[in-house]
C-alpha positions in Angstrom: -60.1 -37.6 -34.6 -56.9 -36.0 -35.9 -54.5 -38.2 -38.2 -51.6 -40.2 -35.9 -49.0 -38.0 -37.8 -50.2 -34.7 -37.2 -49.9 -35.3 -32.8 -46.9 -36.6 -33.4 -46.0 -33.5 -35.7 -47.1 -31.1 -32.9 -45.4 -33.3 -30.2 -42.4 -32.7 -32.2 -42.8 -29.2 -32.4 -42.9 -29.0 -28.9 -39.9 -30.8 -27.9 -38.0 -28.3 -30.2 -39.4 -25.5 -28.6 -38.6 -26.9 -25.1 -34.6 -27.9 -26.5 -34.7 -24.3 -28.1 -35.7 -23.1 -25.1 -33.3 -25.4 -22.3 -30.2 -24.6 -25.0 -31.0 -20.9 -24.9 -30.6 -20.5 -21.2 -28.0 -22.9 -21.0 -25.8 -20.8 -23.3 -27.5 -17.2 -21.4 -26.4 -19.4 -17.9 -22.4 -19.8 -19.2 -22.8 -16.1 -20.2 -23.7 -14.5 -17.1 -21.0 -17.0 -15.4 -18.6 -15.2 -17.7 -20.0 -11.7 -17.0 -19.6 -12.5 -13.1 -16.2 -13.9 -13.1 -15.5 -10.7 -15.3 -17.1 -8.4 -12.9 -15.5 -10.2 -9.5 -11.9 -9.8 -11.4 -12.4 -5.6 -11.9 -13.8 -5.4 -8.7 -10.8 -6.7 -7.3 -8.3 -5.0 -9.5 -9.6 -1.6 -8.6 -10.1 -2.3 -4.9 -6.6 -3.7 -4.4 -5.0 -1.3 -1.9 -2.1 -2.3 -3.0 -2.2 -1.1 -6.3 -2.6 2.7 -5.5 -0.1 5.3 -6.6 2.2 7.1 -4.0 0.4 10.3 -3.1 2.4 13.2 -4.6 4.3 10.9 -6.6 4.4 12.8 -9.6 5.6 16.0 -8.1 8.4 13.6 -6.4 9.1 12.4 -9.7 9.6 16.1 -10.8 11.8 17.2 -8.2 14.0 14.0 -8.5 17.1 16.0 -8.7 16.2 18.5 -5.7 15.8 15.6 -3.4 19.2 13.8 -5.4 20.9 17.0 -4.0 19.7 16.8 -0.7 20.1 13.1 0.0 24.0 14.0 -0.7 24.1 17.4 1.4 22.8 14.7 4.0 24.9 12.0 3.5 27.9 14.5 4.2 26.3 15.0 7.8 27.5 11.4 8.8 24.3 11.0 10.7 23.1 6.8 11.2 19.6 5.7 12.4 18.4 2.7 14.0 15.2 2.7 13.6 12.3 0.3 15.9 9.0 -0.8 15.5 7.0 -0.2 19.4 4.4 -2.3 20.5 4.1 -0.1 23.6 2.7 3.1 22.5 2.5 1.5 19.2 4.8 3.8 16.7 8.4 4.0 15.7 11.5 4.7 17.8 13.8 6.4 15.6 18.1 6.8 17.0 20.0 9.6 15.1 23.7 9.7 16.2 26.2 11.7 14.8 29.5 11.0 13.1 31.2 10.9 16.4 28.7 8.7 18.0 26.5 11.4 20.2 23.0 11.9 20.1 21.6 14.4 17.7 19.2 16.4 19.8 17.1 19.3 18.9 15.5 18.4 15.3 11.8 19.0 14.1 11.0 16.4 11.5 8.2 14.2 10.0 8.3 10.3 8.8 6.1 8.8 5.7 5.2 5.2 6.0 3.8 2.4 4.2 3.1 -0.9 4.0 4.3 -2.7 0.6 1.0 -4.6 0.0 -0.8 -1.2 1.3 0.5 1.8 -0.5 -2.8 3.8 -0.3 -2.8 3.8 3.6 0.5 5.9 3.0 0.6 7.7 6.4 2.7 10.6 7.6 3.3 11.8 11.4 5.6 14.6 13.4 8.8 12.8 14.7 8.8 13.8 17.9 12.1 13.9 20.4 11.6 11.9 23.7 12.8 14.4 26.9 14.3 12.2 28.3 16.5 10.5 25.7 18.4 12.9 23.5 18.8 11.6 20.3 15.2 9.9 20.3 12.4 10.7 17.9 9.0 8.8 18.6 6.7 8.3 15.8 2.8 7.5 17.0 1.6 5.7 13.9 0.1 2.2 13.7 3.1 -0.4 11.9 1.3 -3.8 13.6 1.0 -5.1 10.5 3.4 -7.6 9.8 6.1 -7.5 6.6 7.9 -4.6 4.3 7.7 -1.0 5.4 8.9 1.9 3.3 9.8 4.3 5.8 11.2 8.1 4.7 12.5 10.0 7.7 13.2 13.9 7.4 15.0 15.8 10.4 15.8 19.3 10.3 18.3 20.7 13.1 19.4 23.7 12.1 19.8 25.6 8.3 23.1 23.2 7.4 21.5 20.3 8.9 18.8 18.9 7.1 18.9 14.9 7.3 17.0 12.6 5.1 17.0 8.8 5.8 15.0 6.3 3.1 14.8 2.5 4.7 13.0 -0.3 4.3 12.1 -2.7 7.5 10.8 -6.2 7.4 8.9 -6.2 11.0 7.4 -9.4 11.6 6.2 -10.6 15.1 8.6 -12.1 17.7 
């Protein structure tokens, strides 16, 4: 028969190991909590969309003063746009009119878009001029999504003629 003090000593001993034991993974539990919360928050932060740079923005940012120059030569034209998000083929119906008022017929030209919360999906189509509008360019490229669209438009008619439009639209659904 063993001594009352020395079960109780061994009792004791195991009770510490168990706390040791429960404390440990307690404090290993709030740990891997912090790890995951950690992880979920760079997960995020990389995968946003919306925190993507332009593509070819640092060439754009080089050539700042090229495209200053030929965002005045353009704003001598005296061209205006109105510019229309389509449902029906879904696109953009681009107007260009001249100073006078007439349709400005006969260009070749592209249009980069983007959504504001979206950046990486930066997307950029042939403007295309409708037969049987003068005046009309059509470009097929998805804008359903609701909001703030950067929109660049670029129209060249003839060597003089070279017409570059920056806008911003806030489409939202009727």
């Amino acid at each position: 028969m063993q001594p009352a003090g020395h079960q109780s000593t061994s009792n004791l001993a195991r009770r510490e190991r168990r706390a040791a034991w429960v404390w440990g993974l307690f404090i290993l539990g709030l740990m891997a909590i912090n790890l995951g919360v950690a992880g979920m928050a760079v997960y995020m932060a990389v995968g946003d969309p919306s925190f993507k740079p332009l593509p070819n923005y640092s060439q754009e940012a080089i050539d700042w003063q090229a495209r200053k120059d030929q965002q005045t030569a353009s704003d001598r034209l005296g061209w205006a746009t109105t510019i229309e998000r389509s449902t029906t083929p879904t696109g953009i119906l681009v107007r260009i009119r001249d100073r006078s008022g007439q349709p400005v017929s006969g260009g070749t030209g592209t249009l980069s878009a983007y959504h504001f919360t979206r950046v990486a999906e930066h997307r950029r189509v042939d403007l295309v001029e409708r037969q049987e509008s003068p005046g009309e360019y059509f470009a097929p490229i998805d804008v359903t999504r609701d909001g703030r669209w950067q929109l660049s438009i670029e129209i060249d008619r003839a060597e003089n003629e070279n017409f570059i439009e920056e806008s911003q639209q806030n489409w939202e659904s009727s």
